[in-house]
N, C-alpha and C positions, 0 to 999 in steps of 0.2 A: 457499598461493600468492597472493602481491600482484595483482592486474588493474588495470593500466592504461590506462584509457579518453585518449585526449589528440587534441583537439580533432575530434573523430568528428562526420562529416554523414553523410547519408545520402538522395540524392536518388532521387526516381523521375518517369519521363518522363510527360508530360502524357497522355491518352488522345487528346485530340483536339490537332491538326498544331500551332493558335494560343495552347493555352492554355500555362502556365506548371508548370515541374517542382513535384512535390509534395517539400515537405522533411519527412520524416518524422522522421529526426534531423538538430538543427543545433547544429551546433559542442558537444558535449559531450564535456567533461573531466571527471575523479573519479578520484580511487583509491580503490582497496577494498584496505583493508587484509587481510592473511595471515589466514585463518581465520575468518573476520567472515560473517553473515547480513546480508546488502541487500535491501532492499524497495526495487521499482523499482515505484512508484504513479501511478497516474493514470486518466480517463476513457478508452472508448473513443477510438482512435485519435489519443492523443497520444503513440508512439511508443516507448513500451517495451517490446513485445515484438520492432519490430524493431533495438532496440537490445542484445536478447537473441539477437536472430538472427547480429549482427554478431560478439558475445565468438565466439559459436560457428562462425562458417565459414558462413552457410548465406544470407547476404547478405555482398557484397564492399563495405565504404563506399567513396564517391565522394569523402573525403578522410580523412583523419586515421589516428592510428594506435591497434594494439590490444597490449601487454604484457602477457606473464603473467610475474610475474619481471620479468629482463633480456631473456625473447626476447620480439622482434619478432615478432607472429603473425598480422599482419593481410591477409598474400596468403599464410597457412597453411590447405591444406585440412582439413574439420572432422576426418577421421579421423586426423587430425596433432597435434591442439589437445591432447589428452590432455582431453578434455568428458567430463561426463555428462549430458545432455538429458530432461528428464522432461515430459508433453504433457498439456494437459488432457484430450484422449481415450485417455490409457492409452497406445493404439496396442502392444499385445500381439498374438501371433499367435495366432488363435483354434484352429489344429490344434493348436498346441503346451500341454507342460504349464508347470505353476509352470518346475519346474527348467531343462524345457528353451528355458523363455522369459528366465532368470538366464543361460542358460548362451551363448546368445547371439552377445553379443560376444566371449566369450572367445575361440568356437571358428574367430573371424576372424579372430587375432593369426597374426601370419608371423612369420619368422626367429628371429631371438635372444627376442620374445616369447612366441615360441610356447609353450604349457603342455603336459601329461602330463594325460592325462583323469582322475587320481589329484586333479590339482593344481585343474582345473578345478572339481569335484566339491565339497574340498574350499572354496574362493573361494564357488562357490553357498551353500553350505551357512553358510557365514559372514555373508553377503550375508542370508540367509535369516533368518538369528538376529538380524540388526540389526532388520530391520524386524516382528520377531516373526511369521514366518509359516510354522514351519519345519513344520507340521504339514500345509502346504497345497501341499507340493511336488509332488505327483504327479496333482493338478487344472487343469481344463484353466478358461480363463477365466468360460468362460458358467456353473461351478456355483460364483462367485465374487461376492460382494457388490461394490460399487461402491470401498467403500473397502477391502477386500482384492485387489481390480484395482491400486487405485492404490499400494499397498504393495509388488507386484510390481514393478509399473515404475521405484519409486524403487531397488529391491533390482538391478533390471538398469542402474541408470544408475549405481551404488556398485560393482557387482562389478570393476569393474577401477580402482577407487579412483582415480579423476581427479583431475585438477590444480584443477577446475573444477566443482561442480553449477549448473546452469541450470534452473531450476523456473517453466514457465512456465502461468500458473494454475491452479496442478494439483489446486484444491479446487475449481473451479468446477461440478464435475457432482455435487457430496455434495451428502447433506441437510444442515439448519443441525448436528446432534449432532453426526457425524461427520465435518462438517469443521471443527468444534472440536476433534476429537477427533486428528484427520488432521495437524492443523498442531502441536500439542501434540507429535505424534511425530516430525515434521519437524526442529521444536527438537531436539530430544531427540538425534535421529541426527546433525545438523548437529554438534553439540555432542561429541556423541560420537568423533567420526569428526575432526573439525577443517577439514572442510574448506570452501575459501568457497566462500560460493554465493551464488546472486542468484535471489530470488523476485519474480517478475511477477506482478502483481496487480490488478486495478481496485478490491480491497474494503480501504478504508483499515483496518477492523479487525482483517484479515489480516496485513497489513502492521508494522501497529503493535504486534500481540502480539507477535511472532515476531522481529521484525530487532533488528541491533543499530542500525544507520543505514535509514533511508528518503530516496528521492527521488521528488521530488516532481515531473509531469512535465504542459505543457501543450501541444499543438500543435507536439512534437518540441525542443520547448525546456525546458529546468532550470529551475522555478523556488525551488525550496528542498531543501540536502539539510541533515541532522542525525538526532539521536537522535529517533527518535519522538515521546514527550514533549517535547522542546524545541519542536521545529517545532509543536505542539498548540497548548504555552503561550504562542508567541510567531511568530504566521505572520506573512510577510514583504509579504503583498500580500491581496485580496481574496480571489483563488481557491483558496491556500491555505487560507484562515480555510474558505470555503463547501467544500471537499472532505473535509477532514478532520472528521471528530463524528457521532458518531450519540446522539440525533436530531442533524442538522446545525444548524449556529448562524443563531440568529436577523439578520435586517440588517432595520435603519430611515435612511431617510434623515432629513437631520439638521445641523445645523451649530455649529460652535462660536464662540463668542461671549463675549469677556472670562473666558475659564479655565472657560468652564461649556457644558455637552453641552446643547443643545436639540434635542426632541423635539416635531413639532406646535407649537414656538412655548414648549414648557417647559421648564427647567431639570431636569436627571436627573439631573444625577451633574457632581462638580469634576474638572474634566481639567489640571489647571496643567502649563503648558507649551506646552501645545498650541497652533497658530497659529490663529488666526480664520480661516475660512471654509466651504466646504459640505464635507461627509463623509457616508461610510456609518457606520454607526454599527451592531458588527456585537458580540453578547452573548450565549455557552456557553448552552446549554440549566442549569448550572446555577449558571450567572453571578444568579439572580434571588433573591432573599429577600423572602417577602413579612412586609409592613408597613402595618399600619393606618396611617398616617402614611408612609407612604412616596411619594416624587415624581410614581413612575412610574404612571401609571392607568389600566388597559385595560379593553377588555371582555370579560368571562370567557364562552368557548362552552363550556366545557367540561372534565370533571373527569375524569382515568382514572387506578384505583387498582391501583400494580403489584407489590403485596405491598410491598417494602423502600420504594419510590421512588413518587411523586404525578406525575403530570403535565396540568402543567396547560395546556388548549387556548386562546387569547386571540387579539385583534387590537387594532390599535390606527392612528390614519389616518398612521401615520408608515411602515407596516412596508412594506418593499421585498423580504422573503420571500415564497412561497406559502404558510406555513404559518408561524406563531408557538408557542412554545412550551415551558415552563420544566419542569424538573424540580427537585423537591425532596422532604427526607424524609416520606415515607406521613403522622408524627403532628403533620404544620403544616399539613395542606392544607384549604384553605377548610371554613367552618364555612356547614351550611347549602346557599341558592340563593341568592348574590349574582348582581346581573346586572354589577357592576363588582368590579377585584381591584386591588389594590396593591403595587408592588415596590419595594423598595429596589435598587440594582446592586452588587455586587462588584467595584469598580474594577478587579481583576488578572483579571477574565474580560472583562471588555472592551475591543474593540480599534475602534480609530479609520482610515481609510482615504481618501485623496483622493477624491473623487468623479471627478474626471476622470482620474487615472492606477491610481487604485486600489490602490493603493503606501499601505504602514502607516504614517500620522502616530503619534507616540510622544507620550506623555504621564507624569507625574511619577503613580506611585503609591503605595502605602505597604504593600502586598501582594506 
């Protein structure tokens, strides 16, 4: 099923009589193609999950409209939408068992949808097999792990096979295995099943394994949608660049200067093309190669050895991060206890940024 978002706001009234409405979403347009995973990404409260509220019925926007298909569903109540809703608390009924927390929705279908408790049974049971839990049907939540809780509730948000899944952060209460393990299965059923859906997220690596598109969201505003990887290798603005990475990307302030990056007053790296003036000057955790001859020169606090991967701790008087910090392969990393380290850059990991609009200057690279 196509969702089309077109030009959707989403206003809420001030608390107090003089202040000004809050726009939680403003003006967003997208379409989500037929069968597609979406990662709707962003900080706390910059408006993705009530822009998950909206697909579904459970906020009215103050303008725009919502499409699933050709119909118009945007003053449709949610039991109408043909949704399936999945919550970071589960929200399972703690009297009931597995089955008869699947079985649920069904048994609220009226007229021509109404089912045969044969047919019912049969939908659970399926529902059941999807998410691998068919052993666990006759338990009741509390003798259920955290992520065969949430297995359940994906299985009750599937059993009447929606137009729509709506996942809105629904790894947040796993441990870090299990909701590797959690979203790995999410794929899997997504994939399975075909149908689209839109996962809300604040953890960009959630996001980014799993989707086929991510958007990128700030203060109720879009700032960049695409393929995960692309949006990575080529953010559109600062905040991009600082949201997406783990560890997050390094920023120095900085300015360019006749085709060449100065750092501290130094030459780091050719940027041909690029216009003269002040920039952030913003480089991947493994944007860094070190080189005894190399431009860049900082000072090393610190070494951490992570089996595959080195990472190395440094500052330097340019950096405009709280934290600096390169990773590179385990058999290159410093020799010794130097008190200084040297980099060479990776032109195609570094990106260049207006200082004042914070908007991605472009520069010629060869990567």
């Amino acid at each position: 099923m196509k969702v089309v978002l077109q030009n959707l706001t989403k206003k809420f009234p001030s608390i107090s009589k003089k202040g000004e409405d809050v726009i939680a979403v403003n003006d967003f347009s997208f379409e989500i193609p037929d069968g597609k995973l979406i990662g709707l990404l962003g900080p706390s409260g910059c408006g993705k999950s009530t822009t998950l509220n909206l697909i579904c019925g459970l906020e009215m926007p103050t303008s725009g409209h919502i499409f699933f298909g050709d119909d118009d569903v945007t003053r449709l109540p949610p039991e109408n939408r043909g949704v399936g809703l999945v919550f970071q608390n589960y929200a399972l009924y703690p009297h009931l068992t597995v089955r008869q927390n699947i079985l649920f929705p069904l048994e609220n279908l009226k007229g021509k949808d109404k089912l045969s408790k044969e047919e019912m049974n049969k939908k659970a049971d399926e529902a059941a097999h999807l998410v691998q839990i068919e052993a666990l049907m006759d338990r009741k939540p509390r003798e259920m792990s955290g992520g065969q809780q949430q297995r359940v509730a994906i299985a009750r948000a599937l059993v009447k096979m929606p137009r729509v899944l709506l996942l809105d952060e629904p790894l947040s209460n796993l441990d870090a295995r299990l909701r590797l393990q959690t979203r790995e299965e999410i794929r899997r059923i997504q994939r399975q099943t075909g149908i689209t859906t839109i996962f809300v997220t604040h953890d960009q690596e959630e996001a980014m394994s799993i989707s086929d598109s991510i958007v990128v969201m700030k203060d109720g505003v879009v700032q960049q949608i695409g393929q995960p990887q692309a949006v990575y290798d080529s953010p559109v603005n600062l905040f991009v660049a600082e949201f997406l990475g783990t560890p997050p990307i390094n920023v120095f302030t900085g300015e360019v200067k006749g085709g060449k990056l100065l750092l501290d007053g130094t030459a780091v790296l050719d940027v041909p093309g690029a216009p003269d003036g002040e920039v952030y000057a913003a480089v991947r955790p493994e944007g860094f190669r070190l080189d005894e001859n190399g431009p860049f020169v900082c000072s090393l606090r610190q070494v951490e050895v992570m089996g595959r991967d080195t990472s190395i701790v440094f500052d330097h008087p340019s950096r405009h991060s709280a934290n600096l910090r390169a990773i590179i392969p385990s058999e290159e990393r410093p020799k010794g206890s130097p008190e200084t380290v040297r980099f060479a850059l990776k032109p195609f990991k570094v990106f260049l940024f207006d200082r004042k609009t914070q908007e991605r200057v472009p520069f010629e690279t060869e990567g």
